[in-house]
N, C-alpha and C positions, 0 to 999 in steps of 0.2 A: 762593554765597549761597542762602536757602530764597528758593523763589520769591516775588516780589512783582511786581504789575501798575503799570504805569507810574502810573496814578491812585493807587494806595495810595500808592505814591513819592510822587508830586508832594504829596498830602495830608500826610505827611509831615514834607517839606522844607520845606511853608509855597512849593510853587514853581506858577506859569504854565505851562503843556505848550503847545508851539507845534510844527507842522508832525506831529502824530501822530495818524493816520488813526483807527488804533483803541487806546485808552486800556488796554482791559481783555490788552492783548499785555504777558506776564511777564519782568520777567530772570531768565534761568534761568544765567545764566555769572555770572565771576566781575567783581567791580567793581573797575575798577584806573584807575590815569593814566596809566600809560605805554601807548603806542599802538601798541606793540610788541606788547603782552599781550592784545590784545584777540580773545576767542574770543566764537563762533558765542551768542550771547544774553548777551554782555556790556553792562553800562552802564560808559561811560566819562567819568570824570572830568574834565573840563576847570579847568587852573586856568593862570592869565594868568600867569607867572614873568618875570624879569627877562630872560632868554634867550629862552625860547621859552613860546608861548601855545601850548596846548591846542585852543582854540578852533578854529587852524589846522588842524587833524588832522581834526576832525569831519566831512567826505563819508569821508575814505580810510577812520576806524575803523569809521563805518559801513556800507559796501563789505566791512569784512573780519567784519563778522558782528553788529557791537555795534546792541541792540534802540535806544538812546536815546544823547544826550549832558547830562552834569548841567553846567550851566555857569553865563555870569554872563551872556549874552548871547545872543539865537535865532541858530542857525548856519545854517540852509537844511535842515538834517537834525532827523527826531525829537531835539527837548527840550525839557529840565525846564529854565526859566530859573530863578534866587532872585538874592537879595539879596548873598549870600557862598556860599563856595563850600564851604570850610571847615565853616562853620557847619552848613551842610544835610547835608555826609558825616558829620559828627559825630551829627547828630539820625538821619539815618538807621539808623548802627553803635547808635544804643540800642533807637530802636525792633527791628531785630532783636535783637539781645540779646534783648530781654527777651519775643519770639516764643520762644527757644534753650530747649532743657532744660537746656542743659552748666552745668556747673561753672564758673564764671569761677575762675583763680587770677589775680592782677595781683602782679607781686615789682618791686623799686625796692632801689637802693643806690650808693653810691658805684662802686664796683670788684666787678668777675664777674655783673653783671646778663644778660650775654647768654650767656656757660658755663652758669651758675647755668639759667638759663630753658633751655637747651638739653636741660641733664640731665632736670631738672623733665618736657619734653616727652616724652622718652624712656624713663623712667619710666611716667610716664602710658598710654602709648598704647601699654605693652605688657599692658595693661589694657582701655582701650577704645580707641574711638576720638579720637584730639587733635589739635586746631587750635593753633597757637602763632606769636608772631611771626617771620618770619624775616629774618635776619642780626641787627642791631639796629634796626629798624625801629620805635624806640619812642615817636615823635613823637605830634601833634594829628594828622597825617594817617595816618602807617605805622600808630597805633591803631587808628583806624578801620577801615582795611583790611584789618588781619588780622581783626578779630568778625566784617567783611564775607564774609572768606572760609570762615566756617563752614558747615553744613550742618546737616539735620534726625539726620543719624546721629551729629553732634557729642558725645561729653561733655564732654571737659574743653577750654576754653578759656583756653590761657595766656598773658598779656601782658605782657610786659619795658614798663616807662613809667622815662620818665626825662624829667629836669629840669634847667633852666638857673635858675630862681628860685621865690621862693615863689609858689605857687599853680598852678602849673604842674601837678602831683601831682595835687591837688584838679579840676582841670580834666577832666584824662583819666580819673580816678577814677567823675567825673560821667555822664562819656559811655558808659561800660563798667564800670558798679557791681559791685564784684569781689564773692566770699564769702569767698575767704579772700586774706589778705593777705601777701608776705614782702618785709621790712626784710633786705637782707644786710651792710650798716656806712654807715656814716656818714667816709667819706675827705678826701683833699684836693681832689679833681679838680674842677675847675670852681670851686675855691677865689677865685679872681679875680673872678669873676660875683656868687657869694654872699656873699662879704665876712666869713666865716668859719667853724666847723666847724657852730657852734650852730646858723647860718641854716642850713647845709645839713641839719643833724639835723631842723630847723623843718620844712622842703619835704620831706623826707624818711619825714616820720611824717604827713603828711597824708594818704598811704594808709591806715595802720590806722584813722584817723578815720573813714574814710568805710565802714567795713568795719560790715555788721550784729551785734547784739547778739548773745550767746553761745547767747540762745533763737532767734535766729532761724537759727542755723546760721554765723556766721560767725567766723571763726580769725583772730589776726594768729600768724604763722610769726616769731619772734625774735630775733638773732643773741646770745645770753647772754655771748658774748666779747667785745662789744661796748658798755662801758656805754651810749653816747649811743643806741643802738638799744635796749639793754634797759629803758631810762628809757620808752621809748615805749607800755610796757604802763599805763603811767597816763593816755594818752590816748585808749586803745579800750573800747570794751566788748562788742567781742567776745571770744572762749576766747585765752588767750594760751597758746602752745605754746612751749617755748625750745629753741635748738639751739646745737652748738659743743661746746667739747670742756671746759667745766666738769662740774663733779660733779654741780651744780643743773639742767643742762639736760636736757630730756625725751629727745631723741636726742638722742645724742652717741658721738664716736668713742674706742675706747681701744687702746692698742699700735700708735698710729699708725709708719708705718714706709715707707720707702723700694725699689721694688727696686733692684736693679745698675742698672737703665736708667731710675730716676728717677720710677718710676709708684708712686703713690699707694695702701699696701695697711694694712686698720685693721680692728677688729673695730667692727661697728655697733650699737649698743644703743638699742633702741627700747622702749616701753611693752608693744609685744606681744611681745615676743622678742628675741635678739641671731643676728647672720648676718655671714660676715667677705665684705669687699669687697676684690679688687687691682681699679685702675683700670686700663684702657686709656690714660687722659691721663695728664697731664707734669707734674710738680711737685704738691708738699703744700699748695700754696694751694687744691686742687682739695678738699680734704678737706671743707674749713669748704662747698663750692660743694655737694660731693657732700650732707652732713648737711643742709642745707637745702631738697633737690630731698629725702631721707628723711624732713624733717618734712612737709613737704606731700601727699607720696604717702600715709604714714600716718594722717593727719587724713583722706585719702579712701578709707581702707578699705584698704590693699596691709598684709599682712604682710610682715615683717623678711626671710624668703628670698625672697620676691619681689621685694621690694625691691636685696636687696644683688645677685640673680641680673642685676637692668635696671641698675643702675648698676656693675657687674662688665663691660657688652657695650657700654656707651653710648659712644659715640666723642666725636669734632669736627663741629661742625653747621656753622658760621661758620667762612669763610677769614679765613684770616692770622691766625688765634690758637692759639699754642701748634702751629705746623701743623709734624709732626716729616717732614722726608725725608729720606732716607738715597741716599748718592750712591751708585755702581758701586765708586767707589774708597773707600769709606769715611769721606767726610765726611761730617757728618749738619748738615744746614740747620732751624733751628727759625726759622721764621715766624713771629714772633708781631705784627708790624707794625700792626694795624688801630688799635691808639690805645694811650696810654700814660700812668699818673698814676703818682705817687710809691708809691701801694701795689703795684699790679701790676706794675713795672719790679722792685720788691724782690722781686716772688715770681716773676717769670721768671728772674731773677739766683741766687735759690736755685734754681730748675730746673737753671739750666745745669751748675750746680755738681753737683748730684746727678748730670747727666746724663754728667760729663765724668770724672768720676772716674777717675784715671791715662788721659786724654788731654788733646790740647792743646786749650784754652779761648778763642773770642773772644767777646766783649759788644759788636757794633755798634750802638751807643745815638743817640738824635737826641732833639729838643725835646720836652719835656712840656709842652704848649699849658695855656693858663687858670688858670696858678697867681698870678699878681698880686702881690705882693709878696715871696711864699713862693718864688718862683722860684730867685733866690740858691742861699738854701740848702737847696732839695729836689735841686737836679741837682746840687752840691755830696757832699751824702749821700748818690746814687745812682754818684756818681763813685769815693767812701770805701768804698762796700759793695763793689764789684766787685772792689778790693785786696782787702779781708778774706776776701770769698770766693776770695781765688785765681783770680781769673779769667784765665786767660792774657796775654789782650792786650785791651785797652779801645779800639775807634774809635769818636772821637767826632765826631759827622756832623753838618755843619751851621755857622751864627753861635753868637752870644753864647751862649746857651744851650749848644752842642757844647762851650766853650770852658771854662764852669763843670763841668761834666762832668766834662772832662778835668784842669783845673787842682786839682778834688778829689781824684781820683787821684791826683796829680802828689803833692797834699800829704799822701797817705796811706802815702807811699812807691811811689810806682809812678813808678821814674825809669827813662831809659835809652829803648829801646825797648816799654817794657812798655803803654805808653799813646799815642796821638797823635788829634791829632787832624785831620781831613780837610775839603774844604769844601763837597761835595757828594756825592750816591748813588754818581755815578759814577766820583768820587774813590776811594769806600770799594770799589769792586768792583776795580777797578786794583789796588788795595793786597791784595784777599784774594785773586783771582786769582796773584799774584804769588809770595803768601806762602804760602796754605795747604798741608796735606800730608796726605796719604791720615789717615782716623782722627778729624782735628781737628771740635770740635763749633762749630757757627758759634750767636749768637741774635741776632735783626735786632729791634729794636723802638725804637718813637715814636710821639707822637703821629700822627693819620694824615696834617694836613697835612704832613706832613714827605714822606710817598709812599716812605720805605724800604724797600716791600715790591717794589721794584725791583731791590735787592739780593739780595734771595733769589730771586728770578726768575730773574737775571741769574747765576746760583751753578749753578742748577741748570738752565738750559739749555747754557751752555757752561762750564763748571767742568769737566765729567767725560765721556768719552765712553761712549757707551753709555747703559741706559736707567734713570731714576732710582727706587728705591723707596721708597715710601710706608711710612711705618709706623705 
């Protein structure tokens, strides 16, 4: 964080400073919660959770280096007492911000906000220097604390936000006032919550709203393949830029194309020039993620080979997505576990398919959380795609949900052994332990409560002896 004195904080925060000798002492470290994290001129966040309070922590974090504690209650060690806790790390992530020279970018979408924001990062900062949220940390608090970790050398500052309902968007939008904005689609995920596409396109587009006007510099980023996202250009007025693989959109890819191992290669057509990209990632859903992280680097200045040169090297930032390993004996375990809705199960399933080509195919599938009525028939359809695709063998992991899965398959023609279904992780590792065979391409995904990145764990510590590679 750029230094601030505890007084400016507490000013601030709207907070009370108790037990703090001298006011004008800086945090010079980074501001976190976890008491794990806490280095030599850190402020640590105290927040009361249902398991454990913060509060507690406060002699050890300050023992281990941290100048203050921000909290809801005086702990016997330097702090800032307020009212909410929440609140005050929120005020504080703007008032920095808006000390920041950087760049805010803030991106939102149904499906690939944390790919999308990975590349975006990677891109970026092979330019200057970039701040970006990491894993998916895209909450009221994870927000905050990634602006918090910027610096005076910062440019670009980039923020994955995400939503559970309307105004949620608009909230974090507030706290961390972006300049340029990107919409990646409008899906089903959290379909249950919102009560259907529209509301989610609603919360959805409340970032380009809050985005400044076209004279004052600010961009909404477009998905033009996306009508409910390209509607959103009548809600800003800042420069709308469009991306995706129409003819009408400003970047866009063409001769999109696969190689033998599934990686993503296209020629990129920008306003400044055209430059061809092959990815290092897995699957063609990467394309639309790649042209998007192309529309925003171009709006700050990167030419087309620059561009296609950072997104040609860009890898996987975030575990359990799309995470390819390659065993000794030649299985290859795609992780893609950390969460899972109706669109991103369909384009890891085309991954696999790409990936597997003349080898043998499994799809270990489990529950896509928060579909609310659509349930039925989304895991129904995910069950149907995986026949179409030829996917070898379908397990499906889990209750009710595993069950629709599988009985999709079932009715797609997948009789016999081609499909089954299991009743737990450690059901589905029995079974591929058992079954697998030098070559075969495995893909593990679900929602995350489901925790089937145990499977792939569990694959690649004892599947194969000898040591596993990455690729």
């Amino acid at each position: 964080m750029i230094a601030l004195s505890l007084a400016e904080i507490a000013a601030v925060v709207g907070g009370q400073t108790y037990d703090i000798p001298d006011p004008a002492v800086q945090v010079t470290g980074p501001v976190v919660r976890d008491s794990r994290e806490v280095e030599s001129g850190s402020l640590f966040v105290a927040f009361a959770g249902e398991r454990v309070d913060g509060h507690d922590f406060a002699a050890a974090v300050v023992e281990a280096g941290a100048v203050a504690v921000l909290g809801s209650r005086p702990v016997g060690v330097p702090a800032i007492v307020v009212d909410d806790v929440q609140t005050a790390l929120g005020a504080l992530a703007r008032h920095v911000v808006e000390r920041l020279g950087a760049t805010l970018v803030a991106l939102t979408g149904s499906a690939g906000k944390t790919s999308t924001k990975d590349l975006i990062a990677q891109v970026l900062r092979s330019k200057a220097p970039t701040v970006f949220t990491p894993g998916s940390l895209n909450n009221e608090i994870g927000l905050p604390l990634t602006a918090l970790s910027a610096t005076e050398e910062t440019k670009f500052l980039v923020l994955e936000m995400g939503a559970r309902g309307i105004g949620h968007i608009r909230y974090l939008a507030d706290l961390t006032p972006p300049k340029v904005g990107l919409v990646l689609n409008v899906g089903t995920a959290h379909i249950g919550e919102f009560g259907g596409r529209e509301q989610i396109a609603q919360a959805k587009g409340e970032l380009v709203e809050s985005l400044p006007p076209a004279e004052a510099g600010g961009a909404a980023i477009l998905n033009a393949d996306d009508p409910l996202v390209r509607a959103m250009a009548s809600r800003t007025k800042a420069r709308v830029i469009l991306f995706g693989e129409s003819d009408e959109a400003d970047v866009r890819a063409e001769n999109v194309r696969l190689t033998d191992g599934g990686q993503p290669s296209f020629s990129l057509h920008t306003p400044s020039g055209c430059s061809d990209v092959t990815m290092r990632l897995y699957g063609e859903h990467h394309v639309s993620n790649a042209l998007a992280a192309a529309a925003v680097a171009h709006e700050l200045g990167m030419s087309a080979d620059e561009i296609a040169r950072a997104l040609s090297e860009a890898g996987s930032l975030s575990r359990w997505r799309m995470e390819v390993t390659e065993r000794p004996d030649g299985v290859t375990v795609v992780n893609d576990a950390y969460n899972a809705n109706p669109e991103s199960m369909r384009a890891a399933l085309r991954a696999l398919a790409a990936m597997g080509k003349g080898r043998r195919t499994w799809a270990v599938l489990g529950k896509m959380a928060e579909l609310g009525d659509e349930a039925l028939a989304e895991h129904d359809a995910v069950g149907r795609l995986a026949v179409r695709l030829n996917v070898g063998k379908l397990v499906a992991v889990g209750g009710r949900e595993a069950s629709w899965l599988q009985l999709g398959a079932y009715n797609e023609g997948s009789w016999g052994e081609e499909s089954v279904h299991v009743s737990d992780a450690q059901a589905a590792v029995d079974l591929l332990r058992s079954e697998l065979r030098p070559g075969d391409v495995v893909l593990v995904k679900a929602s995350r409560s489901v925790g089937l990145e145990s499977v792939a764990q569990a694959l690649l510590e004892t599947g194969a002896e000898g040591e596993v590679v990455a690729r």
